[in-house]
C-alpha positions in Angstrom: 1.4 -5.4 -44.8 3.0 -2.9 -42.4 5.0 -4.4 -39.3 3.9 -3.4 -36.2 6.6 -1.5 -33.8 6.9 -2.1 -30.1 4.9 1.2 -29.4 2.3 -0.6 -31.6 1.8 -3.6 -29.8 2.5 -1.7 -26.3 -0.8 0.4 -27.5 -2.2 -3.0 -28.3 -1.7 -4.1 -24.9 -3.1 -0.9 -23.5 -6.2 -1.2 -25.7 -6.8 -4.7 -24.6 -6.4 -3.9 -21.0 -8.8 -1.0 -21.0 -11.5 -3.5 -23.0 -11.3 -6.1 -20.3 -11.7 -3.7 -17.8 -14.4 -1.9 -19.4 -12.9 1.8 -19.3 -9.8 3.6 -18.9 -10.2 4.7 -14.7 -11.1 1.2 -14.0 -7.2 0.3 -16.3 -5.3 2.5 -14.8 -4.0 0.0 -11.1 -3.5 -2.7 -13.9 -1.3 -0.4 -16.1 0.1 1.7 -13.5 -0.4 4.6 -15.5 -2.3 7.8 -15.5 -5.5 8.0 -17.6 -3.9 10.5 -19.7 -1.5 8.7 -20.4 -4.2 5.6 -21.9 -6.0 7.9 -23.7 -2.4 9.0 -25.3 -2.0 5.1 -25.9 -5.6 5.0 -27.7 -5.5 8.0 -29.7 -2.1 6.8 -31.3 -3.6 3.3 -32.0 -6.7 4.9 -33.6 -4.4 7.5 -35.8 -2.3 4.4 -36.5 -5.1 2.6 -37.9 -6.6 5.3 -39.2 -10.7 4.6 -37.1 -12.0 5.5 -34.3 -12.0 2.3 -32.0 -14.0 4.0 -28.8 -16.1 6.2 -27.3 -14.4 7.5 -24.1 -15.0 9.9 -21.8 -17.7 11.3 -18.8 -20.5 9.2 -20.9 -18.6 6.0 -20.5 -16.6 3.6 -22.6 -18.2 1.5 -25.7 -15.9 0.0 -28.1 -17.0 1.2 -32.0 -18.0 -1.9 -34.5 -14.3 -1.3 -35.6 -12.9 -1.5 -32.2 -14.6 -4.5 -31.6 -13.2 -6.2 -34.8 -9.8 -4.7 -34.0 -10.3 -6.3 -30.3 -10.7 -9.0 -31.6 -7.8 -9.4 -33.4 -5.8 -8.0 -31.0 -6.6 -10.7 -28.8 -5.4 -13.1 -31.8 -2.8 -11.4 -32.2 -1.5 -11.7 -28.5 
């Protein structure tokens, strides 16, 4: 099992946030950071764990069956 870094568990966090807020524009006043900056966040966690968690973008945000089972247990996990 691989140990999870604090950049990891930061772009845990992140991921989290922008689940319970239902998209990156409406995480960014409870991050206090730039949407660019989430989306940098997400893309590492997804190349971390190798899936694609979300759909993001001008379409919306929906978390992927993986993203909801990695929600999940990031929610366990924190």
């Amino acid at each position: 099992m691989a140990s999870l870094s604090e950049t990891d568990l930061r772009a845990i966090r992140v991921f989290i946030t922008v689940v319970d807020s239902h998209g990156l524009a409406a995480a960014q006043s409870e991050l206090g950071m730039a949407t660019s900056t989430i989306s940098h966040h997400l893309s590492a966690l997804e190349e971390r764990l190798g899936t694609r968690l979300c759909q993001r973008g001008r379409g919306g945000f929906l978390l992927t069956p993986e993203g909801q089972k990695v929600y999940a247990a990031a929610q366990r996990l924190i």
